[in-house]
N, C-alpha and C positions, 0 to 999 in steps of 0.2 A: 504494500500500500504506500503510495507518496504522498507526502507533506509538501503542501503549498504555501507561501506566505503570498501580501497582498499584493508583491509585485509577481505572482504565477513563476515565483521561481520553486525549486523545488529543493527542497533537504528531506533530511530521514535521519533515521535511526535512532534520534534518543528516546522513543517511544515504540518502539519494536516493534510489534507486529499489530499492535492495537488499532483497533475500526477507529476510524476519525467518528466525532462528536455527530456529525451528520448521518454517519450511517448507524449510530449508536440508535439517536431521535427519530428519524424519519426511514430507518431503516432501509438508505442507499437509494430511495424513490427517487428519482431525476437528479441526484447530487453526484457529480464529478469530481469534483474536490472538498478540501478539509473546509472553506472557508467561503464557501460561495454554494447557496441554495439554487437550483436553477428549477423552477415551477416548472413540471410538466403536464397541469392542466388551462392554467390560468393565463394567457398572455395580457399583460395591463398595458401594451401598447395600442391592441384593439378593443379596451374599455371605450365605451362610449360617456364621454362626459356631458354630453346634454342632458344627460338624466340626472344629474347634479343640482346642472341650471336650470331645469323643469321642474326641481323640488324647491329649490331657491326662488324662483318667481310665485309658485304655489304658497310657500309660507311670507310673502311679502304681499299680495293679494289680501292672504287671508287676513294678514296684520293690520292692512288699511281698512278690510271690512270690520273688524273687531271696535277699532276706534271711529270709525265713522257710526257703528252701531252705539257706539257707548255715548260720542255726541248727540245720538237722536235721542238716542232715551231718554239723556241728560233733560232736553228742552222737554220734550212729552211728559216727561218726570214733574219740571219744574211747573206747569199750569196743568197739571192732573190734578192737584189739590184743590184748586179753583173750580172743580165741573160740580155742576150738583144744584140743587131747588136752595134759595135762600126766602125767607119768607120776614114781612113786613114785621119788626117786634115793636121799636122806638122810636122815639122820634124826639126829638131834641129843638130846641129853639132859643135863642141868647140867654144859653149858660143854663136851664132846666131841659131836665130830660122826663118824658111820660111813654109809660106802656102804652100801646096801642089800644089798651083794654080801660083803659083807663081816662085816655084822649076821648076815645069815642061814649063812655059814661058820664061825663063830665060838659062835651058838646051835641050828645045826641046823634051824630051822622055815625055811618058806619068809615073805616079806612081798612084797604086791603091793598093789598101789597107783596110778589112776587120776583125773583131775578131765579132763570136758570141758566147754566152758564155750560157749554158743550163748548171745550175746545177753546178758538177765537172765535165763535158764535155766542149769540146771548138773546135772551127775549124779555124784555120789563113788560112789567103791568103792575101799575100803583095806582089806584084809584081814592080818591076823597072829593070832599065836599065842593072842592072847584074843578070837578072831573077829573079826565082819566089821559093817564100816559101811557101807551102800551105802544110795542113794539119789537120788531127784530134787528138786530143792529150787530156790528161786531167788536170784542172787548180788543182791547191793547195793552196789555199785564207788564209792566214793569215794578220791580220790586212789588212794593206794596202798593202802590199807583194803578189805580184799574180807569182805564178811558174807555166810552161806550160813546160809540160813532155812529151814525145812523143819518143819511141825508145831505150830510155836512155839517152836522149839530153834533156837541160832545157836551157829553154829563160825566165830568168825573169825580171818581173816588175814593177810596181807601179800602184797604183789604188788612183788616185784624188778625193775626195769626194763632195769638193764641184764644179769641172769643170764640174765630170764623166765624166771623162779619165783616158786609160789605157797611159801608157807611156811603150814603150819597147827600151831597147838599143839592138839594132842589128850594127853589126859592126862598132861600134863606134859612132852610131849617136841615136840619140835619134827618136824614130816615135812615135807620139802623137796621140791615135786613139779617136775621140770626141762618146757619146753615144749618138746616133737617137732617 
């Protein structure tokens, strides 16, 4: 058996007759020499490396859809909490505030009072004693700032976080719509 070194030169003998390391492991399978495995199934010159960059554009794809997904949700997230029936409770007027149960026993009329709010869509309907405002209109949710657009006309408001209520000033007064 000969002994190679890395420049394929050849010595012997101080290891007699002993199998090199390679034929020891691999049991002489396509190895020629002490120091050099030669594959005899695998050639990595005809590896195809687009299937690298076919995996590499696949998880770069996916990463742009993960974080595009996580900004939608993000916004969907942030006026999800705003959809829902808010219904007439208070109503407020320079510095007193009255139930609406209490407004209407005290003057007699009745006052009714609704906001649902789906998405940037919204419908009022508040009705009292100097008639009625109803409509479909769309909201524009910034922080706690809710604008309700309709026409070219805006009514805007407040959004309480921790009562959840809107609060609209219409003519002067404050109406206070609690969330069902």
């Amino acid at each position: 058996m000969d002994y190679r070194d890395n420049n394929n030169d050849m010595y012997g003998g101080q290891y007699g007759s002993r199998p090199s390391v390679n034929d020891a492991l691999f049991g002489g399978i396509g190895t020629d020499d002490a120091y050099r495995i030669s594959p005899s199934q695998t050639s990595y010159s005809s590896y195809n490396k687009s299937n690298s960059t076919d995996w590499g554009k696949i998880a770069i794809i996916a990463l742009v859809l993960v974080i595009l997904g996580g900004v939608g949700f993000y916004f969907y997230n942030s006026t999800i909490k705003y959809n829902g029936t808010y219904t007439l409770e208070e109503i407020g007027y320079q510095g007193f505030t009255m139930s609406v149960d209490q407004l209407e026993a005290m003057s007699g009329t009745t006052m009714e009072g609704t906001i649902i709010i789906k998405g940037k869509n919204a419908t009022l309907d508040v009705t009292d004693q100097s008639g009625n405002v109803s409509g479909d209109c769309k909201v524009k949710i910034e922080g706690s700032k809710l604008t309700f657009e309709n026409d070219g006309r805006t009514l805007e408001g407040t959004y309480d976080d921790d009562e959840k209520t809107i609060t609209l000033n219409f003519m002067g007064a404050d109406f206070i719509f609690k969330k069902k």
